[in-house]
N, C-alpha and C positions, 0 to 999 in steps of 0.2 A: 185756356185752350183756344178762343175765341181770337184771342190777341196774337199765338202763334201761326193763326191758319191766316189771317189779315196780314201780319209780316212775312208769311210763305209766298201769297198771292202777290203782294207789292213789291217783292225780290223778284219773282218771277216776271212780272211785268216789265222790269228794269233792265231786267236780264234781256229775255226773248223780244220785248219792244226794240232794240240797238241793231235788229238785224238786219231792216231795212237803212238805205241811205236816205240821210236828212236831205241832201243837198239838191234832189232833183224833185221836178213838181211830184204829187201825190192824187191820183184817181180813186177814186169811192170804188170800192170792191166791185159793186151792182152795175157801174158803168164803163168799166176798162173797156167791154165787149160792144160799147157800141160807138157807132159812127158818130164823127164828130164834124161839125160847122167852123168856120173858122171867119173872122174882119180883119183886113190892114185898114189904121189910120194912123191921123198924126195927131199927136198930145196938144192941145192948145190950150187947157189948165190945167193945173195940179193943187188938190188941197189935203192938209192932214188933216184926218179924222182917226176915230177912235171906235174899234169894233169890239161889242161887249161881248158876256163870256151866254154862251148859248142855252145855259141853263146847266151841263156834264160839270162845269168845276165848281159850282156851289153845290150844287147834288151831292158829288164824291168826296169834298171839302167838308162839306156838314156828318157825310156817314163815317168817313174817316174819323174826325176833332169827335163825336159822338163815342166812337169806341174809344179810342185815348181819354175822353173826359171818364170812362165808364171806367178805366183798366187806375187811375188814376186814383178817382174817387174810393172812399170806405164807408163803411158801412149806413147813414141814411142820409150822407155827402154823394153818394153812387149818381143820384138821379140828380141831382143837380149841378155836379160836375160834368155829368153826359150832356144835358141842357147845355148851360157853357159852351163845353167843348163843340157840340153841333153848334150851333149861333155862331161862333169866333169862326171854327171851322169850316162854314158856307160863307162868311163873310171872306175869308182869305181867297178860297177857292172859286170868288165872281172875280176879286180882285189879278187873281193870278189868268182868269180865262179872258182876261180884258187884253186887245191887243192893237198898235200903233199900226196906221194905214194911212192909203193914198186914194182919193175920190179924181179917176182921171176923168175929164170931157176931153173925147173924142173925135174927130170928124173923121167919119169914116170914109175911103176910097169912093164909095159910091155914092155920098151927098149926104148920106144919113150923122148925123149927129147923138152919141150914146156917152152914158155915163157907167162909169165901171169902176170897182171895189179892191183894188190889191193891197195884200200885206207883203212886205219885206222884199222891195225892190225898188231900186234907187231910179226911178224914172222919172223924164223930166219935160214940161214944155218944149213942143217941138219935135222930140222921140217919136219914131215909127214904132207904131205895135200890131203883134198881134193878138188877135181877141179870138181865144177859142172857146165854142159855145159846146154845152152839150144840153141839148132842146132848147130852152130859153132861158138858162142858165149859165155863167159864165165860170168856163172849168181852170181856165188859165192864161194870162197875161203876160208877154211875155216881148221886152224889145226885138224888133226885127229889123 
């Protein structure tokens, strides 16, 4: 029963998660409604770095690989295949929440000098951007 409500939930997710579009930036639910800051500069380094997983895909990778090790396992194999399964399962789920990025330094229009964090955008040395803040946090990056 356990296992059909887990594969109910993760159908569901698959399903209803598709209905937004991937292709445009993404605001945090709590902050669509407020005012945002924005910088133009121009790119004068670019380096790849690597942004780890936040801590959600080993969490949901271990309770996932957990219940699969558990539905998997028989009878006093149960607890030790869940063990397993959790372990393998949070280890996949840091690996999978790891992601390829770009460390830009900045010089911003108005003299200030800033470093900033993007994932999945081909920007280069030289590149105007814009850097939109929301408080002291950076919401999106974006050539301009």
């Amino acid at each position: 029963m356990l296992v059909k409500s887990v594969l109910v939930l993760f159908v569901s997710l698959l399903v209803f998660g598709g209905c937004a579009r991937d292709d445009v930036p993404e605001y945090d639910g709590r902050s669509y409604q407020q005012i945002k800051r924005y910088d133009i500069g121009e790119v004068t380094s670019v380096r790849p770095v690597v942004i780890s997983d936040n801590g959600t895909g080993k969490f949901l990778g271990a309770l996932i690989g957990g219940v699969v090790g558990y539905t998997i396992g028989g009878g006093d194999g149960k607890t030790l295949a869940s063990l397993g399964g959790g372990l393998l399962g949070g280890y996949a789920g840091k690996e999978i929440g790891r992601a390829n990025a770009s460390e830009l330094s900045v010089r911003l229009d108005r003299g200030e000098n800033v470093v900033v964090v993007v994932k999945g955008q081909n920007i280069k040395v030289g590149d105007r951007v814009k850097i939109i803040k929301d408080g002291n946090k950076v919401a999106q990056v974006e050539k301009f």
